[in-house]
Structures are given as structure tokens and as C-alpha cells.
C-alpha positions, 0 to 999 in steps of 0.5 A: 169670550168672557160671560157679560154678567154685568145689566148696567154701568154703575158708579163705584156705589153701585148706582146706575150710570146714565151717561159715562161719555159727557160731563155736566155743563151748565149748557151746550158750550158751558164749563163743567159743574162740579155737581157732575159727581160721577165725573168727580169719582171717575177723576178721584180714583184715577188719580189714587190707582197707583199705590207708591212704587216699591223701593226696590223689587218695583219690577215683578211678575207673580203667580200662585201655586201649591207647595207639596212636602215630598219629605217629612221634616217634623224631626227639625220643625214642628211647623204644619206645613213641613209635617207629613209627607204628601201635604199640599199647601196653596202659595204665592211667588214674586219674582222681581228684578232689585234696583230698577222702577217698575218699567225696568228691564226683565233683562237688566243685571241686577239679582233676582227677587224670589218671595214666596208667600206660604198660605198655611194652616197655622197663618202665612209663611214668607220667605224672602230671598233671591237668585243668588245665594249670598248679598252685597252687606251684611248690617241693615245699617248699610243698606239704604247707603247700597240701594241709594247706588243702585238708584237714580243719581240724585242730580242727573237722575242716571244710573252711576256705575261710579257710585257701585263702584265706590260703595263697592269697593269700600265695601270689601264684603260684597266682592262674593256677591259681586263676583257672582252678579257679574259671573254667568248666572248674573242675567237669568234667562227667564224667571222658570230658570233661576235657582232660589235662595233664602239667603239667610240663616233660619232656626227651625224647632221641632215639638221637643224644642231641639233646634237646628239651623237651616239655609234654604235652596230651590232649583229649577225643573227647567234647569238653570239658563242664564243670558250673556250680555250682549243677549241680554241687551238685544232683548231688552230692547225687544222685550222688555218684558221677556222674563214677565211674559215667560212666567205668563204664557207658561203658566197659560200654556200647562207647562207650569213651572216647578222647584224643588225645595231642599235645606241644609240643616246644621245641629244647632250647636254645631253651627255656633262652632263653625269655621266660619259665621254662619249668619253671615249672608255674605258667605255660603256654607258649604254643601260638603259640609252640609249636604242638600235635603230635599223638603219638597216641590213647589209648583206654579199653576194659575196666573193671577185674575188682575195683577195690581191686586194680585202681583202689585199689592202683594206684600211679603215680610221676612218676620212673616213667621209660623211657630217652628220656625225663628230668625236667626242673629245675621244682622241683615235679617233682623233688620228686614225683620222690621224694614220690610213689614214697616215699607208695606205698612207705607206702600200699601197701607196698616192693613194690607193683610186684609187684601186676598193675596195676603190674607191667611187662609186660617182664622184671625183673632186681633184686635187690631181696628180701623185704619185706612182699608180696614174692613174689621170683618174680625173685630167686634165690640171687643177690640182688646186683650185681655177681656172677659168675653169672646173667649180668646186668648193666646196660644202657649204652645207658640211661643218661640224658643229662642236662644241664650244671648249674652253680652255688653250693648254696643256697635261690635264687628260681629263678622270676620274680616275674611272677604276673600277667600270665597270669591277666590274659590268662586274665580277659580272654580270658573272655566276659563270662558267663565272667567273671560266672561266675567272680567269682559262684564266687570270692565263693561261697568267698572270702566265706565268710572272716571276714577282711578281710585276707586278702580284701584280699590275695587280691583285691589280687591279682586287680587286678594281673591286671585291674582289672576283676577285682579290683572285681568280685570286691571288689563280690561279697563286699561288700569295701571297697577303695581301689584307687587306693592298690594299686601 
């Protein structure tokens, strides 16, 4: 039982409480008076103790960990926490289902959420990915048109298979993701079983300022489980929860979950020249190419004390960057740059960083002032720069290197328009059972939409990948179609 420290009750001032359970009346039987101050704190907060729900990832379990660097990385990165070998440094992971509110199912087909918050001796690291490796677009323009699908119907306020569907098929980059959400490891069994990706393509520097581009992979000790359908529909009306109460009783148990964390590194110059865009987040690259390097192990081991504090009022940002470590050009990742730091600002407010679960374990030294929240524990009366007086001023050695950019401004298709070739070799890499799987969970939402054109286009495009694709999933949902005629 937990140790009562606490002599009294107190308002949130600290002053003492007489009596919590009865308001002030003017009387026995008379109305309220509004004097009863502590019943208006009680009200007041009751009503500001939820912070707006995040736009997506709003369903989400978390806990902290220590990140330990079993390779050393300094001949790619001079960032801190990749530099000698055996260095531990504390973290904070997020796992999160995408497009549902925060009552969601842990069970739903949706990708996973996988963000890491690295507390390191230079100031926090996030990297922000996923269960899975690739994503539905490709341009940041496109992804408030997605998420929209993904949500509530504006007028029924249900969820419409009809307009995935449509998005979808008009959207031709997304039939590598598709095929992957629908596929075996759409539904991850629990959280400690799911791989994890950064998805997108990052530039790592090391002390001489060579450059090399890197793609982050974590997999699971606990190996990788996925649900089928109907194992998934079953427990979400059981459990709801199962993936949230997993990662807790785990963690409360001993049995901490761990991943280990590997890289594909690609020479800086080589990645220009590839085959294929590597800053593409629709398309892997590929690990025969570029084989896995281990980096290290990350290992959860204490659950948060109070999850709003801790889990719901955590923030990440794919801009959260240490020197050592730059974005690359994929569109997708430089508008997350922005959106995601700009939707925290929102929800939590301009100084999130000072709440305990985002506040770098270093020094900070800005002059950054005031605002709701803002306790300015590290602004004196000097709040601006340059000064001539606390002696603080930059760091030279963290400014970022870069790279060469040149061209005329405008809207350019930067990305090829090969949509099919990848989740062609995804289909056929499948087992026969993993393909029958597949089409059965395809045609379990596809079918449900009225349309035969938006059928037509979608599965139009599931031929161009394989025929045998295309047929089967047009067998599943009753769908007549000439392929002959498809080009």
C-alpha cells in the first residue's frame, strides 16, 4: 500500500480543506453561493483535465527505457548518443494506433505508432515512425485530404470504407502500404511485437562532416505476432485494451520488452544515384543492397507513475534533432517537420518542453519567455540574444551540414511513377495462405463500398502489381472486370 504522506486535504494553493463532500448554501435548503471558492476550483479544473485529443495516434500506450549502443557509430555520426560503445541513455516510446479517438480499439487495423523520445547529452532526440516500413503518400500536401478518410464521416459520423477506398485508389502511391496494412502483420498482436521503422530517410554526419544516408529498423525480442481478423474482432470486443494492458503488465512483471536497433547505411553519394528515390517513403530500399547494421538495444523498464503526464501529454517531433543527425529532402518528412511540432504547440501548448516527460535532461539556455504553462525556470532578466551579459551565445560546432541544392521553384513531381513494382514483389513473396488472407481482409472493407468505380480503380491497380492479385481480390467482392482491356 502506498505510504499516505499527505496531514490534510488542500486546495490546489495548498490551503487546507474543511469540508470537500457539501457546498456553501446560503441555508439548509438555499442555492449555492458563488463565494464557495473551492467548489469553483474543483469545477474549473474539472472542466480544462482534458487537453484536445491528438488528431491522430489519439489511442496510445508508453513507457520509459534506457537506449544502449552495442556498436559504435561515430564513423557515420557524431551525434552523443551513437558514440561509444556500452553508452546507455534514458528514452521514452509511445506506441499508438493511427486514425481512431482515444477509446479506440488496440485491435483495430490501422499501422502502428512507434515514437521514441531519446534523452540525450546534447538534448532530446525523436524519431517518429511506425509498424511498418513504408506509408500511404509521399507529399505532406496530401495528408490532411488521407487522415480526413481515415476519420469520421462528416455527416453520418462513421467510419466509410467508401472514402479509403476512393482516396485510395486515386492515390496509386499507396497500393505498397495498402498491401502491407492488409497483409499478415496489419493487426500486431501486442505492442512487444511489432517491428519498428523510421520510415523515412535521414542524413547522418560524422566529426569530419562525411555524410551518409541512413534508414532506421527495430525488431522485436519477443519476435514478431501479428492477429488474424477474426482474432482481432473477437478481442476487441473482449479487450479493447489488450496491446495497452500487454505493454503494462509486462513492464510490472520484469519481462521488459527490448528491440534491437539496426540501420542501413547508404554513402551519401550513392544514394543520389540509386535506382530508385530513396527519399521516397512510399518504397523500401533494399536490405540486399544495403545490408542491416546493428546500432544497439532499446529496453523498456518502468511504466509511467500517472499516464496523462506521462503518456498523454508526451510530445514528439520528427524536427526534434541532435547535431549529427539532418533531415533528408522526402516531402513527407519535411513537412512533418513542421506539422507535428505546430499540432503539440495546439494540443499541449508553446511550452510543452517544460513538462517532465519532454524536458531534455541537458541545460537549456533560450530566451524563449512566458506563455501558457510557462514556468521560465531558465530566463532571467535577460530574455534576448545577442546580450552582453550571461555569457551565452551559440555553438559553431552545431550548425548542420547540409547539402547542395539547386533548381527552378515550383510544384515538380520529384518521385517516379513506378507504383507497382514493389507491392508486386511484396504479393508474390506471400505463401499462398498469406495471399488468401490478404484478398479475404481486402474484400472485408473494399466490399463494403457501393461503387463499381472506385472498385474498378482500386483493384485496377492491385493487377498492375500482379494479375493474380488483381483477379483474386475482383473474385472476392463479386467484381466484373475486363482485364484484358487494363494497360
Amino acid at each position: 500500500m502506498m505510504e499516505n504522506t499527505q496531514e490534510h486535504l488542500t486546495t490546489a494553493q495548498g490551503a487546507p480543506v474543511g469540508d470537500n463532500q457539501h457546498s456553501v448554501t446560503a441555508g439548509e435548503n438555499g442555492p449555492v453561493l458563488i463565494q464557495d471558492y473551492q467548489l469553483l476550483e474543483k469545477l474549473a479544473h474539472f472542466a480544462r483535465e482534458r487537453i484536445p485529443e491528438r488528431v491522430v495516434h489519439a489511442k496510445g500506450a508508453g513507457a520509459f527505457g534506457t537506449f544502449k549502443l552495442t556498436h559504435d557509430m561515430s564513423a557515420y555520426t557524431r551525434a552523443d548518443i551513437f558514440n561509444e560503445v556500452g553508452k546507455e541513455t534514458e528514452m521514452f516510446a509511445r506506441f499508438s494506433t493511427v486514425a481512431g479517438e482515444s477509446g479506440a480499439s488496440d485491435t483495430d487495423r490501422d499501422p502502428r505508432g512507434f515514437a521514441l523520445k531519446f534523452y540525450t547529452n546534447e538534448g532530446n532526440y525523436d524519431l517518429v515512425g511506425l509498424s511498418l516500413p513504408v506509408f500511404f503518400i509521399r507529399d505532406a500536401k496530401k495528408f490532411p485530404d488521407f487522415i480526413h478518410t481515415q476519420k469520421r464521416d462528416p455527416r453520418t459520423h462513421l467510419h466509410s470504407d467508401r472514402a479509403k477506398w476512393d482516396f485510395w485508389s486515386h492515390s496509386p502511391e499507396s497500393l505498397h502500404m495498402v498491401t502491407m496494412l492488409f497483409g499478415d502483420r496489419g493487426i500486431p498482436a501486442t505492442y512487444r511485437n511489432m517491428n519498428g521503422f523510421g520510415n523515412h530517410t535521414f542524413m547522418w554526419v560524422n566529426a569530419d562532416g562525411e555524410r551518409s544516408w541512413v534508414k532506421y529498423h527495430f525488431k522485436p525480442k519477443a519476435g514478431v505476432k501479428s492477429l488474424t481478423a477474426d482474432v482481432a474482432t473477437e478481442l476487441s470486443g473482449k479487450n479493447p485494451d489488450s496491446a495497452t494492458a500487454d505493454l503494462y503488465n509486462a513492464i510490472d512483471t520484469g519481462d521488459y520488452p527490448t528491440w534491437t536497433m539496426y540501420v542501413q547505411i547508404i554513402p551519401f553519394d550513392e544514394g543520389w544515384d540509386y535506382k530508385q528515390n530513396i527519399f521516397d517513403v512510399t518504397r523500401t530500399v533494399s536490405k540486399k543492397d544495403y545490408p542491416l547494421t546493428e546500432v544497439g538495444t532499446m529496453t523498456l523498464n518502468r511504466n509511467p507513475e500517472n499516464y496523462f503526464t506521462d503518456v498523454e501529454e508526451a510530445t514528439f517531433s520528427p524536427a526534434n534533432l541532435v547535431p549529427g543527425i539532418e533531415p533528408s529532402p522526402d516531402k513527407m518528412l519535411q513537412g512533418r517537420l513542421f506539422s507535428y511540432a505546430d499540432a503539440q504547440r495546439y494540443r499541449v501548448g508553446a511550452n510543452a518542453t517544460q513538462i517532465p516527460v519532454n524536458r531534455p535532461k541537458t541545460a537549456v539556455h533560450d530566451h524563449q519567455a512566458d506563455g501558457v504553462m510557462g514556468l521560465n525556470e531558465h530566463t532571467g532578466s535577460i530574455n534576448y540574444e545577442p546580450n552582453s551579459f550571461d555569457g551565452i551565445g551559440e555553438e559553431a560546432d552545431a550548425k548542420p551540414v547540409g547539402y547542395d541544392v539547386e533548381g527552378r521553384i515550383g510544384q515538380h513531381v520529384t518521385y517516379d511513377d513506378d507504383f507497382y513494382t514493389q507491392p508486386g514483389d511484396l504479393y508474390r513473396l506471400m505463401s499462398e495462405d498469406e495471399r488468401e488472407r490478404l484478398v479475404q481482409n481486402i474484400a472485408g472493407s473494399l466490399g463494403n463500398v457501393e461503387e463499381d468505380e472506385i472498385k474498378t480503380r482500386e483493384v485496377t491497380q492491385f493487377y498492375k502489381a500482379d494479375p493474380d492479385y488483381g483477379r483474386r481480390v475482383a473474385a472476392a467482392i463479386g467484381l466484373e472486370l475486363d482485364f484484358d482491356a487494363i494497360q
